[in-house]
C-alpha positions, -999 to +999 in steps of 0.1 A: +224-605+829+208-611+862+177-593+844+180-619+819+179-648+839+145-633+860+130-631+830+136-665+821+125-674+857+094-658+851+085-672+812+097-709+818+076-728+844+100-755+844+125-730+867+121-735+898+143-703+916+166-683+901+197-700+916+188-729+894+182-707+862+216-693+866+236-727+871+218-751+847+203-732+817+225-733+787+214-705+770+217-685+797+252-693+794+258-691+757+242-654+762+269-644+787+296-658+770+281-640+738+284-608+757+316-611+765+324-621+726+308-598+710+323-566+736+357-584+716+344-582+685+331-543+689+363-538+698+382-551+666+395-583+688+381-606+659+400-638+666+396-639+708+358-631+699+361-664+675+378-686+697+355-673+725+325-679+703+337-715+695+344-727+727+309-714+736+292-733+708+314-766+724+301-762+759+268-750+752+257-765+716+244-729+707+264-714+685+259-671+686+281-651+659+300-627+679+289-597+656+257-609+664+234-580+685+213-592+708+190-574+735+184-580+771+159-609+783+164-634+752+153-664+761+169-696+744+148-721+758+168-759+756+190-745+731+203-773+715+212-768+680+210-733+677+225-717+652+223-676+651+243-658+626+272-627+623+247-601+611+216-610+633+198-586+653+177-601+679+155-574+704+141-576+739+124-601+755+126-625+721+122-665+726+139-690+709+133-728+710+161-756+701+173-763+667+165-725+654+188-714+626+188-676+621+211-681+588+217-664+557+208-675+519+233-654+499+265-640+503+268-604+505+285-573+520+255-562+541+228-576+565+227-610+555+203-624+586+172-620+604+160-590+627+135-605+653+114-578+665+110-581+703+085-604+724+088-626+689+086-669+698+108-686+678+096-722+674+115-753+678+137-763+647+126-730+623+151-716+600+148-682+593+176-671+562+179-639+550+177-603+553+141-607+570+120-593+596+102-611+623+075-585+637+071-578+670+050-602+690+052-627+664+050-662+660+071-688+643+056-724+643+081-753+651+100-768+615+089-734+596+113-716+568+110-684+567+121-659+537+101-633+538+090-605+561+064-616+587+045-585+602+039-577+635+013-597+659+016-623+633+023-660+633+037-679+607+040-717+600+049-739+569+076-745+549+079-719+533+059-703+562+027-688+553+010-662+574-020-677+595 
């Protein structure tokens, strides 16, 4: 995690030294409790992985699914309203900006969220619902809805997002 948090130190020009990255960024912490989460939930411990989840979401406001996968040096950048869902599959070095909903749109048995592709930006208060795919080093414009596919090196904005 400490790889994590130097990666924020470097992206974010608001931190100042890694000390203060480590104690005062939220999603920082939601990340570490999601770790520790979703190890439960790999390992069938459903409800402690819930109640661990939940109590995350409280002292954060970032609410991660525990089945949730997510890679090293995610950045969720304020956090505040963030909302990532059971099936989601977020990769390296991904940002994410407050009020981003990785949701679903229909209920079924398999992958009902997003993938985000790594070095992807997330922009503030985007929902992204479905069984999509956010290329990698792709853009999502703040207050976008996204449900389709955007391709790599792309950047998407609207509602519904249109590629630009």
């Amino acid at each position: 995690m400490f790889f994590t948090a130097k990666s924020i130190l470097k992206r974010d020009p608001a931190a100042k030294s890694l000390v203060m990255v480590i104690l005062t960024y939220p999603g920082l912490h939601a990340l570490w409790f999601h770790r520790i989460a979703h190890w439960l939930h790999i390992h069938h411990r459903y409800l402690l992985a819930a109640i661990v989840a939940r109590w995350s979401a409280k002292r954060t406001d970032i609410f991660i699914a525990p089945g949730a996968q997510i890679g090293h040096g995610v950045f969720i950048d304020h956090g505040v309203g963030v909302v990532i869902g059971e099936t989601a599959i977020i990769d390296d070095g991904v940002t994410i900006l407050h009020g981003v909903t990785l949701g679903a749109r229909h209920t079924v048995t398999e992958r009902r969220h997003p993938h985000i592709e790594s070095y992807s930006f997330i922009g503030a208060h985007a929902q992204l619902l479905g069984n999509i795919t956010i290329g990698a080093n792709s853009k999502v414009g703040a207050n976008a809805v996204v449900l389709n596919d955007v391709p790599a090196y792309s950047t998407a904005v609207g509602n519904p997002a249109r590629l630009v």
